[in-house]
N, C-alpha and C positions, 0 to 999 in steps of 0.2 A: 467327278467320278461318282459314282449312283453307291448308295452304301452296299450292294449285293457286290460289287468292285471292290471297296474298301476292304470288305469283310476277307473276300477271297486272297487278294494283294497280301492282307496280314498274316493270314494262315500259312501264304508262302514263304511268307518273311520267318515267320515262327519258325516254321519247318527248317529254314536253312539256320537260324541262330542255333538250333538243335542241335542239329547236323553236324555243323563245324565246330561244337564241341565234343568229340569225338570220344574223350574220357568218360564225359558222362550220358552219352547214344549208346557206347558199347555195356556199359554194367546195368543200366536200363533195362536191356534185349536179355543179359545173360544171368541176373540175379535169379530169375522164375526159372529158366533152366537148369541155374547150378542145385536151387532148391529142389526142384524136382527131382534130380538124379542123387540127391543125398538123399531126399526123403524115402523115396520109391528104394536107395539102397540097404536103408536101413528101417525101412517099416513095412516095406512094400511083399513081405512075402505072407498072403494069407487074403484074406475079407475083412470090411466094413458090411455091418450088422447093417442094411439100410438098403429097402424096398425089398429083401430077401437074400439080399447079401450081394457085395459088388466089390469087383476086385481093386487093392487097397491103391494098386501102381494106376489105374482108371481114376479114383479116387483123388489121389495126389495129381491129373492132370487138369482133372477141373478145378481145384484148389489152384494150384499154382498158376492156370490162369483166372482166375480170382483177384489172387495177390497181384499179377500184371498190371490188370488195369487199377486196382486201387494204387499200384505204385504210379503208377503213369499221370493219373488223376487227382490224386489226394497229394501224396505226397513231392513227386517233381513241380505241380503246380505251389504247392504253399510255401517250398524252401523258393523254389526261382522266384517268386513275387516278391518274396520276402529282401533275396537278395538286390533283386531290380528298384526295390524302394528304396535301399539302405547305399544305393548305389548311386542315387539321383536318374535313374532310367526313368523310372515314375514320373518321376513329376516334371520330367522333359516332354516326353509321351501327352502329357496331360495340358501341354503349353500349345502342342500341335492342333490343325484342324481334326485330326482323327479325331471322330466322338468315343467316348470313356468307353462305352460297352458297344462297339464296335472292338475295341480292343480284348475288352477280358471274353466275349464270347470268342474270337477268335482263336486264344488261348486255349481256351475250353476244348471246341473245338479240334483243334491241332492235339491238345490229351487226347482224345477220343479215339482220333484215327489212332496214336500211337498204341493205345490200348488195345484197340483190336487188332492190330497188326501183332501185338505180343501175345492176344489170344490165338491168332492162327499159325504161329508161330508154334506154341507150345502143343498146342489142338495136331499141329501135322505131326511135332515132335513125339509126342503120345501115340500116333498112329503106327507113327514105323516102328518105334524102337520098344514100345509096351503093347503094340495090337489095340489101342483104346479105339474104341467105336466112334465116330460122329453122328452127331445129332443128323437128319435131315426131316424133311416136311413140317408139320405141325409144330414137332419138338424142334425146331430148326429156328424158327419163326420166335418161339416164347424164348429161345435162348439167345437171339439177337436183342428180342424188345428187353430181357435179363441186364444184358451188357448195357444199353444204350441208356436205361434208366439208370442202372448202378454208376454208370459212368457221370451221367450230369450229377448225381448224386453227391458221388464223391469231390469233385470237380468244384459244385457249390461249398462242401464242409471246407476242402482245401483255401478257397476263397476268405470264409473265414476266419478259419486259422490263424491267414497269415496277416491276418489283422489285429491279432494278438497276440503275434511275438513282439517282442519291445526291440531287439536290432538281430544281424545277421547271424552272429557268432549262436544267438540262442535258438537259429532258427532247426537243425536238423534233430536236436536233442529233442524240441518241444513239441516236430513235428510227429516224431519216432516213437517219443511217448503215448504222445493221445493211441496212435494207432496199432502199435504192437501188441499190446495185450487184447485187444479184441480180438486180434487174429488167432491169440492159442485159445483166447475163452468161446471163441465162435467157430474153433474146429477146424481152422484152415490149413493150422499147421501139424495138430492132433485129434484125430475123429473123437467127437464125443458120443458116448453111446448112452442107453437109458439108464445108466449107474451111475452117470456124473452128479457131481453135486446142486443139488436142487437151486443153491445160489445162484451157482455157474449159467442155467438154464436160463433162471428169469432175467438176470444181469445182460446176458448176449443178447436176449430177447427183444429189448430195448434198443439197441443201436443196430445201424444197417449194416453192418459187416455180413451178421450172422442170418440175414435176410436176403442179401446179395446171392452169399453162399449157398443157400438153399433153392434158390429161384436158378441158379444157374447148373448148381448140382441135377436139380431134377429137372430139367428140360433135357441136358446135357446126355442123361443115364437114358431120359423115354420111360420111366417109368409110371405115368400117369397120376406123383404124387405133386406136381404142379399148384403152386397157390397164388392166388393173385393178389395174397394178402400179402404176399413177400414183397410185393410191385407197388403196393400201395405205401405200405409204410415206409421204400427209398422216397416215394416221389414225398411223404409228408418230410424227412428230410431234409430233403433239395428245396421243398420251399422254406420250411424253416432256417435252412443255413440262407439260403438268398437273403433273408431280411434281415441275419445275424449282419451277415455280409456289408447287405446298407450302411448298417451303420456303424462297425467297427473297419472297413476298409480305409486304408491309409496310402495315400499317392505321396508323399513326403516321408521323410527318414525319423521314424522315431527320436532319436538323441541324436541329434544331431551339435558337434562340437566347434 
């Protein structure tokens, strides 16, 4: 079989290992929703200071699909990997002819689609029940190329990660760590506005949460405040986690007794 076969073959394999755990498909799909409809209920009445003010329940749906794909990309990828190592999946995986990155892109991969599938989810969800507008044309276009970079993005950090959790039990705490404070310091869960604290600013600045967020906000809105420097700094990143990855990725169970 040709590796464009392989590659495919596994994503469908992914897809169904997904799938038929059903526990964790449905909190997946429904965590950005429940967020959303708490948020929107209880912050949601008024404006976000931002390109001239934008309503807070629009606000909260490009946020929360934000959160989507980082949940789908960062975080499902680095707990599963983690557990699949500690579990000997890995290193059985690793015994087959499947070549190694045939596998982890297909994983990739298989996030991605789930990601956008959680954005157009929340995207339709926003449409009916808060009137949020959708992106089309030009802004339609920068808000894909948004996702798909955030996406390998996150996707690479998750990689990893979870190559430096030491066994499973540590994995969901260490994943949940790294990444939830970016999310309230980067605005995803609380708008920051030009009053925040100047720490808070340079701190998000630095990591792509708050890069993501911005890049997908404004395509999303069409308000022509668009930067490609928000795109540049995911993809710097995605390369940097890819080579973190090289070398702290692990196909064997850390402690293994």
């Amino acid at each position: 079989m040709s590796e464009v076969g392989l590659f495919a073959r596994q994503v469908r394999y992914t897809n169904k290992t997904f799938w038929r755990n059903p526990a964790s498909a449905f909190f997946t799909f429904v965590f950005p929703l429940l967020f959303l409809i708490i948020f929107t209920s209880l912050l949601g009445q008024g404006e976000v200071q931002i390109g001239g003010g934008v309503d807070q329940a629009t606000y909260y749906v490009v946020a929360m699909a934000t959160f989507g794909v980082i949940s789908a990309c960062y975080t499902n990828i680095a707990i599963s990997i983690v557990f699949a190592r500690e579990e000997g999946v890995l290193k059985r995986v690793r015994g087959t002819p499947l070549p190694a990155s045939i596998y982890l892109v297909a994983r990739v991969a298989h996030a991605t689609l789930v990601g956008l599938l959680l954005v157009a989810i929340t995207a339709a969800f926003g449409m009916i029940v808060y009137d949020a507008q959708i992106p089309t044309g030009a802004d339609l276009g920068l808000f894909l190329i948004s996702l798909l970079v955030g996406a390998g993005c996150f996707s690479a950090i998750g990689l990893a990660v979870s190559g430096m959790v030491p066994n499973a039990d540590a994995g969901p705490p260490i994943v949940n760590a790294v990444m939830l404070p970016l999310l309230f310091l980067s605005g995803v869960f609380i708008p920051l506005g030009d009053d925040a604290p100047e720490w808070v600013q340079t701190f998000a600045a630095i990591f792509p949460v708050r890069h993501f967020f911005e890049a997908t906000l404004d395509s999303f809105l069409g308000t022509g405040a668009f930067q490609w420097s928000d795109v540049l700094v995911m993809a710097i990143w995605m390369v940097a986690a890819i080579v973190v990855a090289t070398r702290t990725f692990k196909w064997e169970a850390r402690h293994r007794r």
